[in-house]
C-alpha positions, 0 to 999 in steps of 0.5 A, a space after each residue: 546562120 550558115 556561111 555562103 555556099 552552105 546549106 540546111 536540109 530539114 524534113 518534119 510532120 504534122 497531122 492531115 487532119 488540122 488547118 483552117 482560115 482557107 484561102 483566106 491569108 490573113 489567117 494566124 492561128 499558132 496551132 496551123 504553123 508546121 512549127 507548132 508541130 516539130 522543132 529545128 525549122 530553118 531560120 535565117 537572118 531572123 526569118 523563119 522559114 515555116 508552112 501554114 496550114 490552111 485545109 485539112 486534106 480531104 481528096 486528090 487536089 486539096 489546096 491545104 497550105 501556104 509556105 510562110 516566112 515569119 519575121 522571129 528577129 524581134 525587129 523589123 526585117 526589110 525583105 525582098 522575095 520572088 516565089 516560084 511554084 510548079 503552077 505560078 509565081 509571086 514576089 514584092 520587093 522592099 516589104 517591111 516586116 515587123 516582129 511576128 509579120 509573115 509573107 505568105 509565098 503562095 496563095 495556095 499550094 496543091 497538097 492533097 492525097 493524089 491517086 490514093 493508092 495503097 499496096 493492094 491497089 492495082 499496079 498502073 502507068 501513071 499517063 496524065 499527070 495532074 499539077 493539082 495534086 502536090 506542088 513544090 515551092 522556090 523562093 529567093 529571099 534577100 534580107 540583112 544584105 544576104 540571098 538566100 534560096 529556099 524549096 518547099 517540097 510537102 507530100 502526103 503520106 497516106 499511111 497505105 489506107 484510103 481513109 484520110 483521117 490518118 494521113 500524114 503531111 510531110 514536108 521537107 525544106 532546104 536552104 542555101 546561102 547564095 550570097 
């Protein structure tokens, strides 16, 4: 656990090419969680702060994956959130979690390969900017009387091809103990 004022920053990968259920947010599959992929995912309070997959990319405005809080304590959690992406927000309050529950924090985050561009491709201003491309996630979490601010920050690394079969998410989290 950190103390108030501390904070963790963690950035880790998975394939592209993996993830399934789609919108449907129920979806549980242990090989969709970004901590099937990487170890060392930042947990607090008993709360880990994980990513589903739920597409794989396959263009600009994939909607690919959900940033999730799962309930790892062994217990149950009583939890308040409020989540905030660059294109909407969600948040409950009093939510009781049992072991292994999640709270998905979206219901859909835009995490696609973008323009696509690769080193040969020709250099230009980018003029319209699109929201559907790749989103970042806030969320502000209370459990075990302790608050807590979590960003989500996943991209796609399209290892400079064109062809989606090898690109690469990378997502990156920090957490801060506010209280």
């Amino acid at each position: 656990m950190i103390s108030v004022g501390q904070e963790v920053f963690w950035s880790g990968e998975a394939p592209a090419n993996i993830g399934s259920g789609g919108l449907n947010a129920t979806t549980n599959l242990a090989a969709n969680y970004l901590s099937n992929y990487t170890t060392d995912i930042p947990v607090m309070d008993g709360m880990r702060f994980d990513y589903y997959f739920i597409d794989a990319v396959s263009g600009a405005g994939t909607i690919s994956g959900l940033p999730r809080l799962v309930n790892v304590s062994g217990g149950n959690l009583k939890v308040n959130f409020s989540a905030m992406s660059s294109v909407q927000n969600f948040g409950s309050s009093n939510i009781l979690l049992g072991p292994n529950n999640f709270i998905n924090l979206d219901d859909g985050i835009y995490n696609g390969n973008g323009l696509n561009m690769t080193t040969s491709s020709t250099p230009a201003n980018y003029t319209s900017p699109s929201t559907s491309h790749t989103e970042i996630e806030t969320v502000d979490l209370w459990v075990n009387n302790h608050w807590y601010r979590a960003n989500y920050y996943p991209v796609i690394d399209n290892n400079n091809t064109t062809n989606a079969s090898d690109d690469i998410r990378k997502i990156s989290i920090s957490v801060k103990r506010l209280k």
